[in-house]
C-alpha positions in Angstrom: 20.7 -8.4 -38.9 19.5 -10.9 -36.4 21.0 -11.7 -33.2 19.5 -15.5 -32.7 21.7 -16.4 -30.4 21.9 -13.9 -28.1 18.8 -14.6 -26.2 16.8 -17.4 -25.1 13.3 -17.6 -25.7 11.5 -16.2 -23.0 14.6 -13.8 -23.2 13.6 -13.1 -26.4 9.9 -13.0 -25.6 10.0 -10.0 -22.9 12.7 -8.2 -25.1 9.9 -7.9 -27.8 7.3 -7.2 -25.3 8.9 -4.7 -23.6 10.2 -2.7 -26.9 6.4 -3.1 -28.2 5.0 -1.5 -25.5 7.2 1.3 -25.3 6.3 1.7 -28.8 2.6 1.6 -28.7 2.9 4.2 -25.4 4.7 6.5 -27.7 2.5 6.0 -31.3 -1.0 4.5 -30.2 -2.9 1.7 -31.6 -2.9 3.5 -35.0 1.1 4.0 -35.5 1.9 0.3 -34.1 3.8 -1.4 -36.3 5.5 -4.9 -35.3 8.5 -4.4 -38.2 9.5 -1.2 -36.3 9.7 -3.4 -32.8 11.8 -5.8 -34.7 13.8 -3.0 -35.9 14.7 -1.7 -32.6 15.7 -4.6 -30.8 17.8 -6.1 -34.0 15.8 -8.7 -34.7 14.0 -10.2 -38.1 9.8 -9.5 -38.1 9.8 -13.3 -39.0 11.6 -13.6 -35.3 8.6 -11.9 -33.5 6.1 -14.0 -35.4 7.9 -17.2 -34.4 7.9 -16.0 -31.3 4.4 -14.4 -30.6 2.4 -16.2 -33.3 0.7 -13.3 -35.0 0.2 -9.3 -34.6 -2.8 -10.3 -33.1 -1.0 -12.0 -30.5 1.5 -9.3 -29.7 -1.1 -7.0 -29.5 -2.9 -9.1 -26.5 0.5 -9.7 -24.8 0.9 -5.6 -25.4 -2.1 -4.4 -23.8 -2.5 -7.6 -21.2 1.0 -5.9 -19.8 -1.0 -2.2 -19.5 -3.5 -4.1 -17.6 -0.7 -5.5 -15.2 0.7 -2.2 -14.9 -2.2 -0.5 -14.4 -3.5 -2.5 -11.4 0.4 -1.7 -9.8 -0.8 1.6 -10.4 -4.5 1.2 -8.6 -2.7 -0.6 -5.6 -0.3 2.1 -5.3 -3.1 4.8 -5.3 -4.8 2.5 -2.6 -2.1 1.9 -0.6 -2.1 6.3 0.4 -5.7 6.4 -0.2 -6.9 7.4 3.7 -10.4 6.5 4.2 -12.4 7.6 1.1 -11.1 4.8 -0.8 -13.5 4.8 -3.6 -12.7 8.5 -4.2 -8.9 7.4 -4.5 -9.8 4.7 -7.2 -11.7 7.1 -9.5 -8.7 9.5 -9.0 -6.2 7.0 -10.0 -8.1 5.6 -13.0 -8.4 9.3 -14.3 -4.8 9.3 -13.5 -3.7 6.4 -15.0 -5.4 6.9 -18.2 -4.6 11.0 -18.5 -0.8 9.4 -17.9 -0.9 6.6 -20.5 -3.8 8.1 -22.8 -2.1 5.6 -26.0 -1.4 2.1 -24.0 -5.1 2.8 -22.1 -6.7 3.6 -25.6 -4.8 0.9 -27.0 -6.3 -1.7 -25.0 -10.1 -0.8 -26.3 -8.9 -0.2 -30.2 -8.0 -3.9 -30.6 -10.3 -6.5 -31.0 -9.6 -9.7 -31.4 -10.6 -11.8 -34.4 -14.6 -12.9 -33.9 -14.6 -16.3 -33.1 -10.8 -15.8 -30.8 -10.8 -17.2 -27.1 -8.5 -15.0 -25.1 -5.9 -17.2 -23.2 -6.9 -18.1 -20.3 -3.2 -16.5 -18.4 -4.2 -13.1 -20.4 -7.9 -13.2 -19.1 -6.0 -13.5 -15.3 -4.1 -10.7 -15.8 -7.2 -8.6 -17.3 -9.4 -9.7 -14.7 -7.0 -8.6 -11.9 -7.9 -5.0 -12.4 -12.0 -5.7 -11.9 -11.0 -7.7 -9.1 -9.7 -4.6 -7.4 -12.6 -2.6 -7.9 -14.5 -5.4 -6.4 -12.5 -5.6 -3.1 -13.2 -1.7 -2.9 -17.3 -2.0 -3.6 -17.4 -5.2 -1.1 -15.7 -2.8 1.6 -18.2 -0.1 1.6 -21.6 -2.1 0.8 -23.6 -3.8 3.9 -23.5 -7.3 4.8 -26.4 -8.1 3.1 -25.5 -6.6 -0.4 -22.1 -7.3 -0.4 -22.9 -10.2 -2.8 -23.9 -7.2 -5.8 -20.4 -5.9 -5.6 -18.9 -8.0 -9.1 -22.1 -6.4 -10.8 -21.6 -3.4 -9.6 -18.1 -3.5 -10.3 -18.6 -3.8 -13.9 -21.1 -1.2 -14.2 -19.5 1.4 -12.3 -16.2 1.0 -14.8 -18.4 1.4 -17.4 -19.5 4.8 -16.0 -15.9 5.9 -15.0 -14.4 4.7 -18.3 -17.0 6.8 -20.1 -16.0 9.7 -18.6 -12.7 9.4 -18.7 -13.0 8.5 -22.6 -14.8 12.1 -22.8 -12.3 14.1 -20.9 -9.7 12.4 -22.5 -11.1 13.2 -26.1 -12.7 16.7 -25.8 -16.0 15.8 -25.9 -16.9 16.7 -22.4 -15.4 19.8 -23.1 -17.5 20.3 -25.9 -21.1 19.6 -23.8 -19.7 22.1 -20.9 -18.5 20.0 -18.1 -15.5 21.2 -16.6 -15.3 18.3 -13.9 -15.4 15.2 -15.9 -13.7 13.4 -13.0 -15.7 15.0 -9.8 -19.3 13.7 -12.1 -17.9 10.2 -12.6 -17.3 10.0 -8.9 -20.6 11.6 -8.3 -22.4 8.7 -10.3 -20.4 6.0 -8.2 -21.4 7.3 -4.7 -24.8 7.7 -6.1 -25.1 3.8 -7.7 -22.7 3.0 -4.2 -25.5 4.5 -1.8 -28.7 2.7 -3.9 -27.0 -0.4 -2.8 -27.1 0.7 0.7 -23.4 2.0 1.2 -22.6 4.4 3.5 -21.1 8.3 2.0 -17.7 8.9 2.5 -17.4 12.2 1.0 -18.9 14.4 -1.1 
């Protein structure tokens, strides 16, 4: 059934990628299986092994790709944001995730093995998305706080990721709130203006 010489490696490489992550945004986490990627591109499993290493390592290659595409997707957002820029980049992570809800949950349902050192090239990619958030928190903090903004940053995805995780699974429907995304934003301008920025909106 294999087709070992059609492709070259790297060919080879993004042709698994790119079926693997269309599967995982159709099943999840949960439905993944790397014997159904190999089935659809004509390939052995042994093939994506040789290739990727382990499931482990398809998996981190899987969701560092919805990071990449995800940041596309922040930039974008950005790019037509106006001036209340931090509003724009709650928006588009509510947006991103609502759109993708099985390649974003995917990327928080794997772990890998305890004792695993994420590649360094993956950890770029990952890191690219913070790094955005960053740029926004430096824009709107003063001078002389500017320097919080990567701790910030991490705390204020936290925030936002939790309530996106609750709209996204009914629990915020459950406790009442009908404006998951409009709260989340209301945390950020609150932790934003404790740090001295200045309000942009309301």
């Amino acid at each position: 059934m294999g087709r070992r010489s059609d492709h070259s490696r790297a060919q080879l490489e993004e042709l698994i990628l790119a079926e693997a992550h269309r599967l995982m945004a159709e099943g999840g986490y949960a439905r993944f299986s790397a014997r159904e990627v190999a089935k659809r591109i004509g390939y052995s499993i042994g093939t994506i092994y040789n290739v990727f290493g382990s499931l482990d390592a398809l998996l981190l290659a899987i969701n560092s790709r919805t990071f990449t595409v995800w940041a596309k997707w922040l930039r974008d957002k950005l790019a037509v944001a106006g001036e209340d820029r931090i509003a724009a980049l709650v928006a588009g992570y509510f947006d991103f995730a609502a759109r993708n809800p099985r390649l974003w949950m995917a990327i928080y349902d794997h772990r890998l093995p305890d004792g695993t050192e994420m590649p360094e090239g993956y950890r770029r990619k990952r890191a690219g998305l913070t790094g955005i958030v960053e740029e926004e928190i430096a824009r709107v903090l003063p001078p002389e706080t500017r320097d919080r903004a990567p701790e910030l940053a991490r705390s204020l995805v936290a925030v936002v990721h939790g309530h996106c995780e609750f709209a996204l699974n009914g629990t915020f429907a459950l406790l009442g709130e009908e404006q998951p995304e409009q709260a989340a934003l209301a945390r950020v301008r609150e932790a934003l203006a404790a740090a001295g920025a200045a309000s942009k909106g309301s």
